[in-house]
C-alpha positions in Angstrom: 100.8 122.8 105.1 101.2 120.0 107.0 103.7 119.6 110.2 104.5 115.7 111.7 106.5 115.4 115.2 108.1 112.3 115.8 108.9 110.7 118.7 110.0 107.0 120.5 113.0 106.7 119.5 116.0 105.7 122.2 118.8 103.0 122.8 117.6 99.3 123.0 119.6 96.1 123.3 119.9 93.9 119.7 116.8 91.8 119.7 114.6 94.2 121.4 111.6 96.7 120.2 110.8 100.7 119.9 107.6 101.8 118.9 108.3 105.3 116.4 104.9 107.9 115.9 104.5 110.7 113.9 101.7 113.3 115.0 100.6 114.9 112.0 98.7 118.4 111.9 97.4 120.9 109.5 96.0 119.6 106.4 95.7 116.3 106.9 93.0 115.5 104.3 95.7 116.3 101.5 97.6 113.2 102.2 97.9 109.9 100.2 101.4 108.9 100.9 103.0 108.1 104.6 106.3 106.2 105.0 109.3 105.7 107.2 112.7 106.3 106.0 116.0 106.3 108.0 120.1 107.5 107.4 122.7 105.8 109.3 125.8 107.7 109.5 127.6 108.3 105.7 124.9 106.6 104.1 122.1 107.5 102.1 118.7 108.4 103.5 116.5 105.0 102.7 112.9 104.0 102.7 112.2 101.6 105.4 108.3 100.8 105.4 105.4 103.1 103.8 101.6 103.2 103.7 98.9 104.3 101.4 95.5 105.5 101.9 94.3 102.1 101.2 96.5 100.9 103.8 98.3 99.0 101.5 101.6 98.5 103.0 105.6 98.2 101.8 108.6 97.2 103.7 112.5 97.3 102.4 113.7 94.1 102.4 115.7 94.1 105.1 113.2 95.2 107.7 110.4 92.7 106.3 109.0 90.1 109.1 110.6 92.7 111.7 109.4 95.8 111.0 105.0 97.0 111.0 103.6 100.3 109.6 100.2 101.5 110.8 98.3 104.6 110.9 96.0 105.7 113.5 92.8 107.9 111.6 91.8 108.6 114.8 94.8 110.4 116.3 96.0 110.8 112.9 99.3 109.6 113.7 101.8 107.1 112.1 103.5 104.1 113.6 106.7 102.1 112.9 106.8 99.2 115.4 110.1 97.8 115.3 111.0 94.4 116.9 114.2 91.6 116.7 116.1 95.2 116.2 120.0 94.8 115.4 122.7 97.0 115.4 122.5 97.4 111.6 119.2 99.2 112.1 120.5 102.4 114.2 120.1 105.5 112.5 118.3 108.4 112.2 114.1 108.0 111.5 112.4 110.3 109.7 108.9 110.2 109.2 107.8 111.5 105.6 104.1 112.3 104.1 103.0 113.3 100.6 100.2 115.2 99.9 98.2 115.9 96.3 100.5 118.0 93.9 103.5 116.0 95.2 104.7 118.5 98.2 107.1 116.7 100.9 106.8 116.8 104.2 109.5 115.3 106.7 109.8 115.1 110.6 112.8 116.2 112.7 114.1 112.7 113.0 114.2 110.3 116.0 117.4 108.7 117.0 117.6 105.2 117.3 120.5 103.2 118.5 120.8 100.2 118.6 123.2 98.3 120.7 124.4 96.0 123.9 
């Protein structure tokens, strides 16, 4: 199995940045898909950025030129740095990571709220 903890997420002001990670732990090596997805309040849970293991990377439109997925090998974490953030982008994070034979895995979510 594999477990992911995310943190960073907060209140910020419209037009400021958060930086979201995602620890991951367990078995690791099984992983070829890692992505960001968020759910704002009565809507649907939505893909927001996601990476490969060829770091190739993909962004929903409306986070593109804001938004930055990375991974760390090293710490084997995942980042979302998020900057220019507006109140349409509060929600709830999740981080997300697929591993050979399709399994899920999902994080605990991260609150962010954005808003002056």
């Amino acid at each position: 199995q594999v477990q992911l903890v995310e943190s960073g997420g907060g209140l910020v002001q419209p037009g400021g940045s958060l930086r979201l990670s995602c620890a991951l732990s367990g078995r690791i090596f099984s992983i070829y898909f890692m992505g960001w997805y968020r759910q704002a309040p009565g809507l649907q849970r939505e893909l927001v950025a996601d990476i490969n293991l060829a770091s190739t990377e993909n962004y929903s439109d409306s986070v593109k030129g804001r938004f930055t997925i990375s991974r760390d090998k090293a710490s084997n974490t995942i980042h979302l740095q998020m900057n220019n953030l507006k109140p349409e982008d509060t929600a709830v994070y999740y981080c997300k990571v697929v591993e050979y034979g399709g399994v899920e895995y999902w994080g605990q979510g991260t609150l962010v709220t954005v808003s002056s």
